[in-house]
N, CA, C and O atoms as a Tripos MOL2 file, in Angstrom:
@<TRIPOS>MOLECULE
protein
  252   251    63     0     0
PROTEIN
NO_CHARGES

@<TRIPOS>ATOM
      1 N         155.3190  144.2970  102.0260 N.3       1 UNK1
      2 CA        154.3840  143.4820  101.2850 C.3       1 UNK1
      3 C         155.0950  142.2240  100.8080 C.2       1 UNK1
      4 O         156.1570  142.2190  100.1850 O.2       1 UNK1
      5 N         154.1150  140.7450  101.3130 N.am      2 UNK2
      6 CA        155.0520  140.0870  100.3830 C.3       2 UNK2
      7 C         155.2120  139.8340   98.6850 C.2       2 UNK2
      8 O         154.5030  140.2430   97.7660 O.2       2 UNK2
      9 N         156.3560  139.0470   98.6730 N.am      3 UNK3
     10 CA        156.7160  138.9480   96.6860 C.3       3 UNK3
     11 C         155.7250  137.9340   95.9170 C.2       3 UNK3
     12 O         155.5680  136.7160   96.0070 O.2       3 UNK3
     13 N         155.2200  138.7660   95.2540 N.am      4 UNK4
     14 CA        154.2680  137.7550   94.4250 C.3       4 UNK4
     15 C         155.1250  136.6920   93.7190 C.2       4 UNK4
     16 O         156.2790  137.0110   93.4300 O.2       4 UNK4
     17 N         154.7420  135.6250   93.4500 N.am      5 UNK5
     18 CA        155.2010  134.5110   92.3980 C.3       5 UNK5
     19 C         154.2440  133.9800   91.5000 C.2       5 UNK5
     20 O         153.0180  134.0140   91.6020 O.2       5 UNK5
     21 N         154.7820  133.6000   90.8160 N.am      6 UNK6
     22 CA        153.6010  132.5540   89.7620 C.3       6 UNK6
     23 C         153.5180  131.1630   90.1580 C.2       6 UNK6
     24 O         154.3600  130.5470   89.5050 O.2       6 UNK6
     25 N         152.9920  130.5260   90.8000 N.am      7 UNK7
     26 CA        152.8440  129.5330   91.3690 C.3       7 UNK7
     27 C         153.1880  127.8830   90.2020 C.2       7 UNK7
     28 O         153.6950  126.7750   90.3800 O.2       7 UNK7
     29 N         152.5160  128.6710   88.9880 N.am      8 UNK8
     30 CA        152.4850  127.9580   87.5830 C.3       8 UNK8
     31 C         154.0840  127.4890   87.9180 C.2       8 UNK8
     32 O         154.5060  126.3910   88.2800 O.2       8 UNK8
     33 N         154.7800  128.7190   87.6610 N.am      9 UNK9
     34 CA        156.7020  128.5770   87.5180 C.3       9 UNK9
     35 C         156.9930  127.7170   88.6720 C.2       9 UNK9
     36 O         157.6200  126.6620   88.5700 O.2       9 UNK9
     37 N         156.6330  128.0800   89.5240 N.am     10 UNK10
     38 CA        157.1670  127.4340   91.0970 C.3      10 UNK10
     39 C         157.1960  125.7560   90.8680 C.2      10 UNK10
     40 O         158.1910  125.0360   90.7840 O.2      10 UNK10
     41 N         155.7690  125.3810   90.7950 N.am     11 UNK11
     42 CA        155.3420  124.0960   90.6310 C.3      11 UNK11
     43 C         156.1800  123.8400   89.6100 C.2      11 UNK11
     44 O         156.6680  122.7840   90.0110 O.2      11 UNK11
     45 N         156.7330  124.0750   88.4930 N.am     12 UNK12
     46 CA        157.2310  123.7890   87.5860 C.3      12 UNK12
     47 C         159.0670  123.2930   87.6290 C.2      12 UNK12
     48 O         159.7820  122.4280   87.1220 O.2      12 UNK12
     49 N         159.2270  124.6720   88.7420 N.am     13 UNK13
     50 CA        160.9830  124.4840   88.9080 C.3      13 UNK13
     51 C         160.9380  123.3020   90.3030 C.2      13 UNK13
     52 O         162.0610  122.8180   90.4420 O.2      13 UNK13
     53 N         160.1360  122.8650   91.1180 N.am     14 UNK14
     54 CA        160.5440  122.4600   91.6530 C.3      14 UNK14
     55 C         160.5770  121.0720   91.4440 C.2      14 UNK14
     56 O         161.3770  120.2580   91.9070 O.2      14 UNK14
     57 N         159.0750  120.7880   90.2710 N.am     15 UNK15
     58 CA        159.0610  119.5780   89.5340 C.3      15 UNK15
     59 C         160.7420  119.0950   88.5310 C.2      15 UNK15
     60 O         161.1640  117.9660   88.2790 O.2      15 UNK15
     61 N         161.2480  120.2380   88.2290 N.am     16 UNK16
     62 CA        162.9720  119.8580   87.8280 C.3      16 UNK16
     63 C         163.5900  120.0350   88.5070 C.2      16 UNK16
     64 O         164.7700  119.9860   88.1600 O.2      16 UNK16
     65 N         163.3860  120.2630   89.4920 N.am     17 UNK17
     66 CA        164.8890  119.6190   90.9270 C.3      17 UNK17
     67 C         164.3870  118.7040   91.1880 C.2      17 UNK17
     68 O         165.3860  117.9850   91.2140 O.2      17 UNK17
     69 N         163.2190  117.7630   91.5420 N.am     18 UNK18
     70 CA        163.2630  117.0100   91.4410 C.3      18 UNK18
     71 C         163.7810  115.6930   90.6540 C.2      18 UNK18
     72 O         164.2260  114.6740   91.1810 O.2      18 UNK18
     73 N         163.5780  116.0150   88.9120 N.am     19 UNK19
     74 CA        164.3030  114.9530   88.4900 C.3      19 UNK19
     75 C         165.5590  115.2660   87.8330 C.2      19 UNK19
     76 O         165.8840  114.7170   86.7800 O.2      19 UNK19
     77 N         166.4850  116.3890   88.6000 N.am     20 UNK20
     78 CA        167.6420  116.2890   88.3820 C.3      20 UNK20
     79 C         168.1980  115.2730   89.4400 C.2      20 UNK20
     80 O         169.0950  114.4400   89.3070 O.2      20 UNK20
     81 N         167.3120  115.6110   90.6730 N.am     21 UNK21
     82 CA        167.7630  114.7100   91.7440 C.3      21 UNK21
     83 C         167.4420  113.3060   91.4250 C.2      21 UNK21
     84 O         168.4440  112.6040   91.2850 O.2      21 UNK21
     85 N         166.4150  112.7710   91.2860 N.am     22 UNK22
     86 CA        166.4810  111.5750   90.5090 C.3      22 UNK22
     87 C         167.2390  111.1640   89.5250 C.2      22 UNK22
     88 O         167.1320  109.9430   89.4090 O.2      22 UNK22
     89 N         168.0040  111.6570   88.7110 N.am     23 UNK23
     90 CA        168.4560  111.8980   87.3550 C.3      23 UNK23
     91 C         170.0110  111.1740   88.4090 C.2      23 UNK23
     92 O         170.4050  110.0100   88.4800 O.2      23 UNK23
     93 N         170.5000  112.3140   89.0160 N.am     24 UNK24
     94 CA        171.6940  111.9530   89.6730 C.3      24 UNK24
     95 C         171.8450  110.5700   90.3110 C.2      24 UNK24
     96 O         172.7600  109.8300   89.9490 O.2      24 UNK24
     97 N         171.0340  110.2330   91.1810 N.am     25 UNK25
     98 CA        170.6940  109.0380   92.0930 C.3      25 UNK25
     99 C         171.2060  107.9020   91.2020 C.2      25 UNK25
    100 O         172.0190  107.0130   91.4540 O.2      25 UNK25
    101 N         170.3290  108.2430   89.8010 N.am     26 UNK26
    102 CA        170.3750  107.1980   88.6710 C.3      26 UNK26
    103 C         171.2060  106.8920   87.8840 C.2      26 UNK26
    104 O         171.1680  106.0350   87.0010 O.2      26 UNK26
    105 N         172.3490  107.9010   88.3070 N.am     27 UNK27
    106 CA        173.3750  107.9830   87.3690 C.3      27 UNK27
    107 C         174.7170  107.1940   88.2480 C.2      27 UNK27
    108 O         175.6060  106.4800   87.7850 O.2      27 UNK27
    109 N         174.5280  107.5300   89.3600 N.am     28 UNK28
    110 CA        175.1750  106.9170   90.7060 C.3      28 UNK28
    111 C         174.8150  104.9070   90.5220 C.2      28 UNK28
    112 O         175.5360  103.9190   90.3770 O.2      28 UNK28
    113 N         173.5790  105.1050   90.6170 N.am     29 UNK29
    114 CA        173.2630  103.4240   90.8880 C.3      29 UNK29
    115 C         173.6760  102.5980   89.6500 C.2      29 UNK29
    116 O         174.3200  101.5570   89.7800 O.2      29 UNK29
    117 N         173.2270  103.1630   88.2350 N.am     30 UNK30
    118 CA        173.3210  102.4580   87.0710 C.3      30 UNK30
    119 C         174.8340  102.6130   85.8320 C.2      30 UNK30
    120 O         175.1400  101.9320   84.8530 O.2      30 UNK30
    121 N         175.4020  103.6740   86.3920 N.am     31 UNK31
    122 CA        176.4280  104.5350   86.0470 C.3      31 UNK31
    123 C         178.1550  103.7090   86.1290 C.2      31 UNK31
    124 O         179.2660  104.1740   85.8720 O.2      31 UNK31
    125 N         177.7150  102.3070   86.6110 N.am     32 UNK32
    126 CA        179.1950  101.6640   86.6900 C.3      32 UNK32
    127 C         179.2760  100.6740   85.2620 C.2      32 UNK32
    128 O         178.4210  100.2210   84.5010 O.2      32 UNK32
    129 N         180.8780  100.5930   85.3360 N.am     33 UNK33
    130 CA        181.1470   99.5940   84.6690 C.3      33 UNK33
    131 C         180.8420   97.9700   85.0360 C.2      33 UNK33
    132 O         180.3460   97.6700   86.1220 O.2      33 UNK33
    133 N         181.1320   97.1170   84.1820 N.am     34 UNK34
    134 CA        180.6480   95.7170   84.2230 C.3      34 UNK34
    135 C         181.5800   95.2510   84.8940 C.2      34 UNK34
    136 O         181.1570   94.2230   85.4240 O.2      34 UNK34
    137 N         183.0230   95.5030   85.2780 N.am     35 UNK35
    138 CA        183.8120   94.7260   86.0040 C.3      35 UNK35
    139 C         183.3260   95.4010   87.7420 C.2      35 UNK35
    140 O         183.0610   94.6770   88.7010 O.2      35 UNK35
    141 N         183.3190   96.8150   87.7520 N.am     36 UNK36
    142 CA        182.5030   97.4130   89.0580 C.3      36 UNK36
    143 C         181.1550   96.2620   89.0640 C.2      36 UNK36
    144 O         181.3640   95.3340   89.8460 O.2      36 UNK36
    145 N         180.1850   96.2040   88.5240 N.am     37 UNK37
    146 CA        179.3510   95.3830   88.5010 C.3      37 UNK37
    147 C         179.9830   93.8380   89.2570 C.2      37 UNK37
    148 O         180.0050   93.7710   90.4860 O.2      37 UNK37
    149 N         180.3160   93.0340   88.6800 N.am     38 UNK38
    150 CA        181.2110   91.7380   88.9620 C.3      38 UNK38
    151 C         181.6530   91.7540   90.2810 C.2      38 UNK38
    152 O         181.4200   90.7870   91.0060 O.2      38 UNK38
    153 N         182.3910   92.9360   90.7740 N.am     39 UNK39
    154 CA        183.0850   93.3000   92.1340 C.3      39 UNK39
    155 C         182.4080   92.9390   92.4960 C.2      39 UNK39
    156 O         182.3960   91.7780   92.9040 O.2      39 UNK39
    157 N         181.0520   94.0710   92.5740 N.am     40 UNK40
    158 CA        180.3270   94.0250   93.5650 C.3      40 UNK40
    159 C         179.3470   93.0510   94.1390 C.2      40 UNK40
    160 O         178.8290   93.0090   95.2550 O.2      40 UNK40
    161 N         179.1960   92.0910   92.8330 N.am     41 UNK41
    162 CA        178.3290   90.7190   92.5800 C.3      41 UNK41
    163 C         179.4920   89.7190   93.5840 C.2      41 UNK41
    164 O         178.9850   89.0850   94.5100 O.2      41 UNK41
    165 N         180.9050   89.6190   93.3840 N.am     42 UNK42
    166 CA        181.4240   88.8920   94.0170 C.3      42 UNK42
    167 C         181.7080   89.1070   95.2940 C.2      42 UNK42
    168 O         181.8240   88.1470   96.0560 O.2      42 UNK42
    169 N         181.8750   90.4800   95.7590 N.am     43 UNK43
    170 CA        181.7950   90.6000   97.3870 C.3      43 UNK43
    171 C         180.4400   90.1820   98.2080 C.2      43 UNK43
    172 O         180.3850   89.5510   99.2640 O.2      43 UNK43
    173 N         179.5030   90.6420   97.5300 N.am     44 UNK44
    174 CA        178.1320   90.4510   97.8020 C.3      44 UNK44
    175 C         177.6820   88.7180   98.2400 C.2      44 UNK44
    176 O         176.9550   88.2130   99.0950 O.2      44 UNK44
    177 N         178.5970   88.1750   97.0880 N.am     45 UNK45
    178 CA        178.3270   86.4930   96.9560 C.3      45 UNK45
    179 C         179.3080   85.9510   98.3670 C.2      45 UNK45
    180 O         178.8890   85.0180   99.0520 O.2      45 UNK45
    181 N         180.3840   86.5140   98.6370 N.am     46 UNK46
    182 CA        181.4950   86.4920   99.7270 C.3      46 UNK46
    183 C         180.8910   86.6400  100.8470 C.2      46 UNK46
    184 O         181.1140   85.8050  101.7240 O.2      46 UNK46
    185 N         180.0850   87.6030  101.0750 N.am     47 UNK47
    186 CA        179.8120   87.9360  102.3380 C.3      47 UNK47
    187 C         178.4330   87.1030  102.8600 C.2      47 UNK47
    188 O         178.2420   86.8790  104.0550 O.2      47 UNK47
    189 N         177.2800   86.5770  101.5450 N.am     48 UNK48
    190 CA        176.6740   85.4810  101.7580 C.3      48 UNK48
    191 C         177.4520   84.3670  102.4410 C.2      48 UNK48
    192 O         177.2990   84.0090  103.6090 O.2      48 UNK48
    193 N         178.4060   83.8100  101.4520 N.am     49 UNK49
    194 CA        178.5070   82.7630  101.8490 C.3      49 UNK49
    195 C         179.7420   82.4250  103.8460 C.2      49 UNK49
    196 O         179.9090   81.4930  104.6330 O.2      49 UNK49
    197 N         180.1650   83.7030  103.7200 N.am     50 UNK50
    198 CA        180.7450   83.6450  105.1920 C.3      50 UNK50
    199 C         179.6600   83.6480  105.9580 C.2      50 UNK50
    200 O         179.7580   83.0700  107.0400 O.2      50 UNK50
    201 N         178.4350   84.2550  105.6170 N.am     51 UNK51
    202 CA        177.5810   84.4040  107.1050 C.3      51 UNK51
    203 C         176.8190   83.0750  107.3760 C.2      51 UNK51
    204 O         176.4360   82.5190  108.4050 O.2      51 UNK51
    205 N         176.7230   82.6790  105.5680 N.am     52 UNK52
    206 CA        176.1740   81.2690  105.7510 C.3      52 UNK52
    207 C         176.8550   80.1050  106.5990 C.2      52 UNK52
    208 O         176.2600   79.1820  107.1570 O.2      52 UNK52
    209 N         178.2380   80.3420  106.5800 N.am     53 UNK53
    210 CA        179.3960   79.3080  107.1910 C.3      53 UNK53
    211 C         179.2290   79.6780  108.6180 C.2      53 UNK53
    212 O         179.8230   78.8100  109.2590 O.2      53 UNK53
    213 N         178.7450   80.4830  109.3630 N.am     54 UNK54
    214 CA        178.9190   80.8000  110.5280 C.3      54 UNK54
    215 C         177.3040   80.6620  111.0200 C.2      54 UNK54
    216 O         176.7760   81.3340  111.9050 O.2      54 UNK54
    217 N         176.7850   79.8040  110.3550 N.am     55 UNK55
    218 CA        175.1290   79.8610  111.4030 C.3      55 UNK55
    219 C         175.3880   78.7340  112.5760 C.2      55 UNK55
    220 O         176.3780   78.0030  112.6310 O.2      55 UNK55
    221 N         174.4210   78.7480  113.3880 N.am     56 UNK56
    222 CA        174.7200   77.6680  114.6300 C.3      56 UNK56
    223 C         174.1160   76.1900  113.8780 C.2      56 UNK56
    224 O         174.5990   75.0630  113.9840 O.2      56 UNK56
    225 N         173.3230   76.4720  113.3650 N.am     57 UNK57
    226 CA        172.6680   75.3920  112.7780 C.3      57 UNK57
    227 C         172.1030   74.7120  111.2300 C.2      57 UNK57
    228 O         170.9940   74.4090  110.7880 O.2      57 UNK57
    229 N         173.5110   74.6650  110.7030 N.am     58 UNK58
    230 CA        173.3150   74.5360  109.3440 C.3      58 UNK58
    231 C         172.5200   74.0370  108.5130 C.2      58 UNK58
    232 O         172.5550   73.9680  107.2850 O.2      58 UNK58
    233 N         171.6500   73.6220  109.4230 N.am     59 UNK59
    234 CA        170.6670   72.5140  108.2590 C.3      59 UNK59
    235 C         169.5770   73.3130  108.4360 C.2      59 UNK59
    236 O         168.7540   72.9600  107.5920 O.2      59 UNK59
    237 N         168.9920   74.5180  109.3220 N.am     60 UNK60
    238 CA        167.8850   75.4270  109.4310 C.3      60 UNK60
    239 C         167.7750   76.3380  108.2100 C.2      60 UNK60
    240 O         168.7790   76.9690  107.8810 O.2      60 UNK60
    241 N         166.9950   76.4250  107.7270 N.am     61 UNK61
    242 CA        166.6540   77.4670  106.1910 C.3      61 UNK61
    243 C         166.7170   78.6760  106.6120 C.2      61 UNK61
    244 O         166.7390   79.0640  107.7810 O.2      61 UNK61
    245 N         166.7550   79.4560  105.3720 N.am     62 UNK62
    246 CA        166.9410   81.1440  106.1790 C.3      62 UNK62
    247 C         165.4450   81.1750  106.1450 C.2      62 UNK62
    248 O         164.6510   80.4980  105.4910 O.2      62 UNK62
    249 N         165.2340   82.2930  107.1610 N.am     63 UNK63
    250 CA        164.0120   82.5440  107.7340 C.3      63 UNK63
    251 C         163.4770   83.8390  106.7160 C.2      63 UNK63
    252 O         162.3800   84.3640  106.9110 O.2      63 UNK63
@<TRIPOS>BOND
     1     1     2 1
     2     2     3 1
     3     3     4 2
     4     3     5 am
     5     5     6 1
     6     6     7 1
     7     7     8 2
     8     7     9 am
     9     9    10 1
    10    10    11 1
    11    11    12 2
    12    11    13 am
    13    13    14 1
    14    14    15 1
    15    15    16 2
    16    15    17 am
    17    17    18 1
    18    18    19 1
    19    19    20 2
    20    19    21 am
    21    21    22 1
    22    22    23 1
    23    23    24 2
    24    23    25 am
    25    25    26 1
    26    26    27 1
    27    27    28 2
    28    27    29 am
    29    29    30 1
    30    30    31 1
    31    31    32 2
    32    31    33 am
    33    33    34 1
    34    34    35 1
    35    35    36 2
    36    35    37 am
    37    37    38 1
    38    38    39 1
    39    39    40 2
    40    39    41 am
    41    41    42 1
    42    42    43 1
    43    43    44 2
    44    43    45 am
    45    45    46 1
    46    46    47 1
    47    47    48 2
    48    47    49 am
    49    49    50 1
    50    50    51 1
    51    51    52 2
    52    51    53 am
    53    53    54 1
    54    54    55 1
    55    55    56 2
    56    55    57 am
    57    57    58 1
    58    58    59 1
    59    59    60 2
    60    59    61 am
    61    61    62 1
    62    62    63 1
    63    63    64 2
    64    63    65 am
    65    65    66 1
    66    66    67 1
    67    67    68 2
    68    67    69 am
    69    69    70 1
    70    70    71 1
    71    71    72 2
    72    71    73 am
    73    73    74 1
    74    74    75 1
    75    75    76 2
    76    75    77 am
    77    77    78 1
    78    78    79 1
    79    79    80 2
    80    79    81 am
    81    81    82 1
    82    82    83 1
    83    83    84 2
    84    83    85 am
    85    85    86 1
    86    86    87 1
    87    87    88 2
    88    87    89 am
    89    89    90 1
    90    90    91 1
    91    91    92 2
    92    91    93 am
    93    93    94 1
    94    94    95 1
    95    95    96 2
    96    95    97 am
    97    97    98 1
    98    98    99 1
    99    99   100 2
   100    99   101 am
   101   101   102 1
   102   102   103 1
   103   103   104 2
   104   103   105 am
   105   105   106 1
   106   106   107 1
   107   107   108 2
   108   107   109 am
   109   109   110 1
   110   110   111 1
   111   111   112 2
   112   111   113 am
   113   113   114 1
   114   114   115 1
   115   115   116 2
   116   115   117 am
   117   117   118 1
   118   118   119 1
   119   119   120 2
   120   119   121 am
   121   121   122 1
   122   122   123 1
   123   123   124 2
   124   123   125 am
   125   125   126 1
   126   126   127 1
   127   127   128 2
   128   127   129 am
   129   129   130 1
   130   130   131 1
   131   131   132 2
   132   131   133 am
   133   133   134 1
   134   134   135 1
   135   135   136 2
   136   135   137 am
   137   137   138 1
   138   138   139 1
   139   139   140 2
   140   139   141 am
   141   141   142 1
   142   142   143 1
   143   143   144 2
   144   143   145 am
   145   145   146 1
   146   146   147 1
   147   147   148 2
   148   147   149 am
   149   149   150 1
   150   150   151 1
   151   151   152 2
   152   151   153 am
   153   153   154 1
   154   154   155 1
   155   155   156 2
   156   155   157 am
   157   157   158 1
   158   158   159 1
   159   159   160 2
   160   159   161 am
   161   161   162 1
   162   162   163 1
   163   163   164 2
   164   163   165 am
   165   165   166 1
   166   166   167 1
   167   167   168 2
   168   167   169 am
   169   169   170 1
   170   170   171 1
   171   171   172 2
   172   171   173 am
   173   173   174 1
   174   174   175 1
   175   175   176 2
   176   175   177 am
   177   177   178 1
   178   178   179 1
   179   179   180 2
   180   179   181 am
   181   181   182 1
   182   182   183 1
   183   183   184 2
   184   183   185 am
   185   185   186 1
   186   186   187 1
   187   187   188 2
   188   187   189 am
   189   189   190 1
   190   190   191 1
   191   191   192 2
   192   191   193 am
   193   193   194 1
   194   194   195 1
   195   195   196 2
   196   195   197 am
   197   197   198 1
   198   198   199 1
   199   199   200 2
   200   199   201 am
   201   201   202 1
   202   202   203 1
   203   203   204 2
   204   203   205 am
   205   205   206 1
   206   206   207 1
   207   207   208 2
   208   207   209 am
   209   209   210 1
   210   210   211 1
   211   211   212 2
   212   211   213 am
   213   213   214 1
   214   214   215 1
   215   215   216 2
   216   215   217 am
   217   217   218 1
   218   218   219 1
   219   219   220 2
   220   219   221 am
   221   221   222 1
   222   222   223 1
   223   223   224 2
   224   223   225 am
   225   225   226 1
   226   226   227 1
   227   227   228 2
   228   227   229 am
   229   229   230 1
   230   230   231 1
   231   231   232 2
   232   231   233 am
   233   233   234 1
   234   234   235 1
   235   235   236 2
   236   235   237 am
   237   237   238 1
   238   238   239 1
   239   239   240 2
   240   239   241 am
   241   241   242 1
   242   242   243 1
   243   243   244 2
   244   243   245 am
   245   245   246 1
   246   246   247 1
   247   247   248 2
   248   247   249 am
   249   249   250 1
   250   250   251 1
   251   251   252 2
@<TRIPOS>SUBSTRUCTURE
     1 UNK1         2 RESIDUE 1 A UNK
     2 UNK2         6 RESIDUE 1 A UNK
     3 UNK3        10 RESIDUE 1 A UNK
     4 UNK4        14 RESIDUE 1 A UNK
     5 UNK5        18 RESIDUE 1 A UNK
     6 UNK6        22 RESIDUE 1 A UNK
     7 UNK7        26 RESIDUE 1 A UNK
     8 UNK8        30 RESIDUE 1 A UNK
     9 UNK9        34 RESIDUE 1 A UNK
    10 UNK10       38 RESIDUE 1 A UNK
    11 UNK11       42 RESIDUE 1 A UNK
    12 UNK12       46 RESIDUE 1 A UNK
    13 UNK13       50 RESIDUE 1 A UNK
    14 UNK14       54 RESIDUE 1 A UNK
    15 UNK15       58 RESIDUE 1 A UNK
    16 UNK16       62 RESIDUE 1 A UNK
    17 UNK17       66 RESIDUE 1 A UNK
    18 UNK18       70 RESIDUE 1 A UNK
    19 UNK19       74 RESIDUE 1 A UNK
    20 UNK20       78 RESIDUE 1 A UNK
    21 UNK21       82 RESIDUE 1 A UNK
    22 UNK22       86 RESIDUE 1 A UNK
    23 UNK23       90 RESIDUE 1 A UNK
    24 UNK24       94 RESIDUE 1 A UNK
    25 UNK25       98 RESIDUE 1 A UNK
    26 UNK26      102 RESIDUE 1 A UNK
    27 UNK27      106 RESIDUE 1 A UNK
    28 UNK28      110 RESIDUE 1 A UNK
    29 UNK29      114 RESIDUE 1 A UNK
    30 UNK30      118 RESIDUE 1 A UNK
    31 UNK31      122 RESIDUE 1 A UNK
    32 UNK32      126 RESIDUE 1 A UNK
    33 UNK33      130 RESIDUE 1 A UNK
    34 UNK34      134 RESIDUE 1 A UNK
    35 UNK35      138 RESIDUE 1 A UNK
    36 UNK36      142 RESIDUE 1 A UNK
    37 UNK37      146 RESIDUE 1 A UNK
    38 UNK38      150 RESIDUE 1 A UNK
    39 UNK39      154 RESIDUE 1 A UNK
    40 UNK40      158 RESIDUE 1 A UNK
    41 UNK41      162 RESIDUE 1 A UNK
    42 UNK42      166 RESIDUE 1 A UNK
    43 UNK43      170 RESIDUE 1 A UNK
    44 UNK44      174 RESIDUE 1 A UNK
    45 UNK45      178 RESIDUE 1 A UNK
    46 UNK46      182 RESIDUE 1 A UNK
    47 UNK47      186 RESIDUE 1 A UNK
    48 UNK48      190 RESIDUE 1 A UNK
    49 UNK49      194 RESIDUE 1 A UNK
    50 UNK50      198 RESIDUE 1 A UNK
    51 UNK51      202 RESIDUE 1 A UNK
    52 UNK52      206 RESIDUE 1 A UNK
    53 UNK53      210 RESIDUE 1 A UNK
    54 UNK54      214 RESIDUE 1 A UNK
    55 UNK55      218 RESIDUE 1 A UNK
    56 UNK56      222 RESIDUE 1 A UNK
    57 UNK57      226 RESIDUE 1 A UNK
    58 UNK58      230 RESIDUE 1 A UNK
    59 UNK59      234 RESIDUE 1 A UNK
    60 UNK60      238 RESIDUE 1 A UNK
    61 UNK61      242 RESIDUE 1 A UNK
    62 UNK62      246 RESIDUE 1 A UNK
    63 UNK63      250 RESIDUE 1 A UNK
């Protein structure tokens, strides 16, 4: 026979794995320091501006 459940509980635990998993994600994305922040603002700004230096046609806008 199969195991009965309470569907109530079910819906309930799976609604909190969900926002543990969110919870984590969020803790990952928002979870750095301000100089981590900066890094990543300045590599980010680095790698703009190399790809910008390397277009064929510098005076064309980005698309």
């Amino acid at each position: 026979m199969a195991e009965i459940i309470n569907l109530n509980k079910a819906r309930k635990a799976k609604a909190r794995l969900s926002a543990e998993q969110q919870a984590a994600e969020n803790r990952v994305r928002h979870g750095r320091s301000k100089a981590q922040k900066q890094q990543d603002a300045a590599a980010t700004e680095a790698m703009r501006r190399k790809l910008d230096g390397l277009r064929l046609d510098p005076s064309e806008p980005e698309a």
